[in-house]
Every structure is written in C-alpha cells, then in structure tokens.
N, C-alpha and C positions, 0 to 999 in steps of 0.2 A: 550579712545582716547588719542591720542599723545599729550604733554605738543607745544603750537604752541606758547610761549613767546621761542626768540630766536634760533627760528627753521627759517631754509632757506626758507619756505613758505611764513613765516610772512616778510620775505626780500621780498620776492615775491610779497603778495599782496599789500606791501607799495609800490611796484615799481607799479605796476598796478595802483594801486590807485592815486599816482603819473599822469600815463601816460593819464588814463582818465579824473582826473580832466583838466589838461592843454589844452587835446584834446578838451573837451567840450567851455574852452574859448578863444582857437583858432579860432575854429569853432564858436562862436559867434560873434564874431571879424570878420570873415568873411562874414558873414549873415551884420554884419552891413556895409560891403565898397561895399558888392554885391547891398545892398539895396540901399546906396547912388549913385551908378552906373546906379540904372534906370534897376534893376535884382530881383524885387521880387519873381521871382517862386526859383531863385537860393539861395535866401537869406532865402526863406521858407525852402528850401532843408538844407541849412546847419544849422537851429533852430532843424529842426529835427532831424539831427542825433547826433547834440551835448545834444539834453534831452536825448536820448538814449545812450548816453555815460555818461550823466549826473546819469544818470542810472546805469551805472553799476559802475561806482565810488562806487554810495549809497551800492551797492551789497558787492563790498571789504571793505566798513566800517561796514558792518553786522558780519563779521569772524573780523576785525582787533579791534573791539569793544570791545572783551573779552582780550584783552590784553593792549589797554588804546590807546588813542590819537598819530596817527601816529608821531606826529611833538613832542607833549611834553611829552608823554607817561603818562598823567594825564588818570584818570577813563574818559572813554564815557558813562554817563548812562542816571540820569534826571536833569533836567534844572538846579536845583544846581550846580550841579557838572559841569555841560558844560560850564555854565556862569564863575567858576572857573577855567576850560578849557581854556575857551575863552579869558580869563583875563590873567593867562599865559604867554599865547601864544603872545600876541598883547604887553604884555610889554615886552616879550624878541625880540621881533622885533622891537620895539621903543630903548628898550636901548642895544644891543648886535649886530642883526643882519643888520640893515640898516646902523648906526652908522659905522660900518668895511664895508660895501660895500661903502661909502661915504666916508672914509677913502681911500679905493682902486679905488674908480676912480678919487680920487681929486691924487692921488701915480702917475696912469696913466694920468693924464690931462684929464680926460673928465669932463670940468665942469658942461655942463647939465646934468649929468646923478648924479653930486654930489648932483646938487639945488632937480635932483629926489628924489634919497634917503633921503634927510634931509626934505622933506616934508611929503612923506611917515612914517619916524619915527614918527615927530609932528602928523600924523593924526592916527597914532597908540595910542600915549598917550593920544588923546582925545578921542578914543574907549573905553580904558581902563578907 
C-alpha cells in the first residue's frame, strides 16, 4: 500500500475532515435557532444530518489516524496518547493561535471579537 504521510489524499481527507466537522456544527447551530423559532421537526431534520456528517468526519479520522492528529500531527491512538493530543493542541491555541487572531482583530479594530479570542485562549489554558 502507498506511504499516505504527505501524499495528496492525506490533504484530502484533512480537507474533508475539515469540511464535516464544521458542517456538523453548522448544522447544529441551525437545529438550535430552528428550535427556538417554534421548528422542531426542522431542528430534528438538521440534528440528523449533522450526526451523519458527524459520521463521516469519525470515518476520515479512521485513514487520517495512521498518520497522527490532523491539527498537531501527534500519534491518535489510546487515551494516553490523545490526552497528550489534546493537551498539545489546546496549549498551542491558548498561547500561539488565539493570541495572533486577538492581535489581528484588535490590528483591524474589531474589539469584540478581541475580548473573543482572549477568552477563548483563557479557556484553553484551563483545558489544559
């Protein structure tokens, strides 16, 4: 079988992976304004098909898993490991990537969206 670390597929299934996850919490996101709208069959409608997209996410982390954690490229295996994973991940978004998007919108003036990010980091560090 073909080496699938830095092969175009593996771009592939990160982009999928990508696309599903967000879809799924679009789509719940939706389900929740349809529900407060006085729309539960529609809100039902759009829980379903974001598990089913919830779904196939889990599907692209089955093949993107042998080659390690799409974000930090850490091993995906057993709880050790994921919690190490997870630990990663949540500090480089506490100290690198919110940090610079709250840099860039306090650059652009959007102050709400700075008081965002910088809460967002804080509530990474306490994941972490």
């Amino acid at each position: 079988m073909p080496e699938l670390s830095g092969s175009t597929t593996l771009d592939n299934l990160k982009t999928a992976f990508g696309l599903e996850s967000q879809t799924t919490w679009r789509y719940r996101y939706y389900a929740t304004i349809a529900d407060f709208e006085g729309y539960p069959e529609v809100a039902q409608f759009f829980n379903e098909v974001a598990e089913s997209d919830a779904i196939n996410a889990h599907g692209h982390l089955d093949f993107i898993k042998t080659v390690g954690d799409p974000l930090t490229g850490t091993p995906i295996g057993d709880t050790g490991g994921n919690l190490h994973a997870a630990l990663a991940a949540d500090l480089q978004h506490a100290r690198d990537v919110y940090p610079a998007m709250a840099h860039q919108a306090r650059e652009e003036g959007f102050a709400d969206m700075v008081d965002w990010f910088e809460v967002l980091a804080k509530s990474k560090h306490r994941h972490a």
